[in-house]
C-alpha positions as CSV (number, residue, x, y, z in Angstrom):
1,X,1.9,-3.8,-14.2
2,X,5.2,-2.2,-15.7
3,X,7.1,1.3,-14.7
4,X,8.9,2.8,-17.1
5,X,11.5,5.7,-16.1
6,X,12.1,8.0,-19.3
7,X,15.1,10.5,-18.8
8,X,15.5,12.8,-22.0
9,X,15.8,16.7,-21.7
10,X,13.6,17.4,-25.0
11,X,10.0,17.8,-23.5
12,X,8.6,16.6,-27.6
13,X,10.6,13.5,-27.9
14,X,9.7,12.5,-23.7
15,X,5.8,13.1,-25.3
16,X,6.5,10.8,-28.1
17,X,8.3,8.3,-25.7
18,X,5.5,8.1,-23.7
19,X,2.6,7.7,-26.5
20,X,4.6,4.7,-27.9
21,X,4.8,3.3,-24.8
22,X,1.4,3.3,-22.6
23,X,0.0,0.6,-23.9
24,X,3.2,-1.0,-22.3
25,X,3.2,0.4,-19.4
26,X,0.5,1.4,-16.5
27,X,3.0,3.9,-14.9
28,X,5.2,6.4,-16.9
29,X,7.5,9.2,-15.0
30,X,10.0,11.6,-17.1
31,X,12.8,13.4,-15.8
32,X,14.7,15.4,-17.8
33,X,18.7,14.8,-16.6
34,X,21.0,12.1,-15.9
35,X,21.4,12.8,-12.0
36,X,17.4,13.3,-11.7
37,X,17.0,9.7,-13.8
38,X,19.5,8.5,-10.9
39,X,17.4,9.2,-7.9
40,X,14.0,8.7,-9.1
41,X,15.1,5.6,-10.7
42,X,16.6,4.5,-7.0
43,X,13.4,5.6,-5.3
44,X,10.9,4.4,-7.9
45,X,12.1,1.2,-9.4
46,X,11.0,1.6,-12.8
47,X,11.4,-1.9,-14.7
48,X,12.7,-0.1,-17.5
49,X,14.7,3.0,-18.3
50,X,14.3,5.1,-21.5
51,X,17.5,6.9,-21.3
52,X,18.7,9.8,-23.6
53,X,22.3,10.6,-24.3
54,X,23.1,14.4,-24.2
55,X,21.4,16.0,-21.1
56,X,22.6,18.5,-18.8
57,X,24.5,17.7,-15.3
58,X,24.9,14.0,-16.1
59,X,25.1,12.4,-19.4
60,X,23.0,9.0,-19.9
61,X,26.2,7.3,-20.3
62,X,27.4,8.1,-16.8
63,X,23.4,8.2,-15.8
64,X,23.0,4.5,-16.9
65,X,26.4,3.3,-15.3
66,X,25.2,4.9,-12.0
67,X,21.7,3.4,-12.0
68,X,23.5,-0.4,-13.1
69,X,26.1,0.2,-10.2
70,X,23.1,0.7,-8.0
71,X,21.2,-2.4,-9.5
72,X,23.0,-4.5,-12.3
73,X,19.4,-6.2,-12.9
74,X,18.2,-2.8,-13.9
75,X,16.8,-2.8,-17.5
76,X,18.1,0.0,-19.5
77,X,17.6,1.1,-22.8
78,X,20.1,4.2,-24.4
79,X,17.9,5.9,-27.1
80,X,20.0,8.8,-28.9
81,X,20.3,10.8,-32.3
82,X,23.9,9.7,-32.0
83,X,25.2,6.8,-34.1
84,X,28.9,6.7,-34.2
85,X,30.4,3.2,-33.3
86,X,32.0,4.9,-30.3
87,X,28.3,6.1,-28.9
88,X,27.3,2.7,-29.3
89,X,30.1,0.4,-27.9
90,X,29.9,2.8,-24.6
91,X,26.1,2.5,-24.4
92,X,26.8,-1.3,-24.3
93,X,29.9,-0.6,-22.1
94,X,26.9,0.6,-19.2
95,X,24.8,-3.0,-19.5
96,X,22.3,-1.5,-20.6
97,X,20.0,-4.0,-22.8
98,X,20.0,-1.9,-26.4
99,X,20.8,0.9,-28.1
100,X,18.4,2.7,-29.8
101,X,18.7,5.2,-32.3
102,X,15.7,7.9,-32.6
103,X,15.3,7.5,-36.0
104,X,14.0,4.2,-35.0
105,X,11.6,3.5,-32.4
106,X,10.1,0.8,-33.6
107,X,12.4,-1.7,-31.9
108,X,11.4,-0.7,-28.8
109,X,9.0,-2.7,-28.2
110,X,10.5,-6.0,-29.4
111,X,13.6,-5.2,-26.7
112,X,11.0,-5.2,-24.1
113,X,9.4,-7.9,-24.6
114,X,12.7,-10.0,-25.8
115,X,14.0,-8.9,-22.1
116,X,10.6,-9.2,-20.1
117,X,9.5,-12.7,-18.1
C-alpha cells in the first residue's frame, strides 16, 4: 500500500496525475498550493510527492525544501512545464528524487519504482 501526495494548482493536470498513477497507488490526495502540500504532507505521510512548480502562496521549490527539511527521507518528485537548466538544478537543489517535465510522464513510473524497496 503506497500514498501518493499530488500538489499542482491545475485541477486537469492533478486528474491526469492521478489516472497515471492508481494503479500505483491505493491512496491519492491533491492539494492545490505549496503551503497546503506542506501540511497535508506532514500529517499524511505520503510516500511520494507529485509536486508542481508555479502555484500560488508557496512555490514547489520552496514547498519541496519545506517538506525535505521536515523529513530528508521524503520522496519527492518536481513535475513542471518549465525546462530551463536553472528550473532544473534548483529542483535538484530541494533533494527531491527527479525532475519531471510534463511533456513527459512516462518516466514516472520508472522513478518510483528505481526509488521504491
Amino acid at each position: 500500500m503506497m500514498k501518493l501526495l499530488i500538489a499542482d494548482d491545475n485541477s486537469e493536470f492533478r486528474r491526469v496525475l492521478k489516472s497515471i498513477s492508481e494503479e500505483i497507488f491505493t491512496e491519492i490526495i491533491e492539494c492545490t498550493d505549496g503551503d497546503e502540500a506542506v501540511e497535508i504532507y506532514k500529517k499524511e505521510k505520503p510516500d511520494w510527492t507529485f509536486m508542481d512548480i508555479k502555484m500560488k502562496r508557496i512555490d514547489g521549490i520552496t514547498a519541496a525544501e519545506k517538506i525535505m527539511k521536515h523529513n530528508q527521507e521524503a520522496k519527492i518528485i518536481i513535475i513542471s512545464q518549465f525546462n530551463d537548466a536553472d528550473i532544473i538544478k534548483a529542483s535538484k537543489r530541494t533533494g527531491a528524487k527527479e525532475f519531471v517535465n510534463k511533456e513527459d510522464l512516462t518516466k514516472i513510473e520508472e522513478i518510483i519504482r528505481r526509488h521504491s524497496p
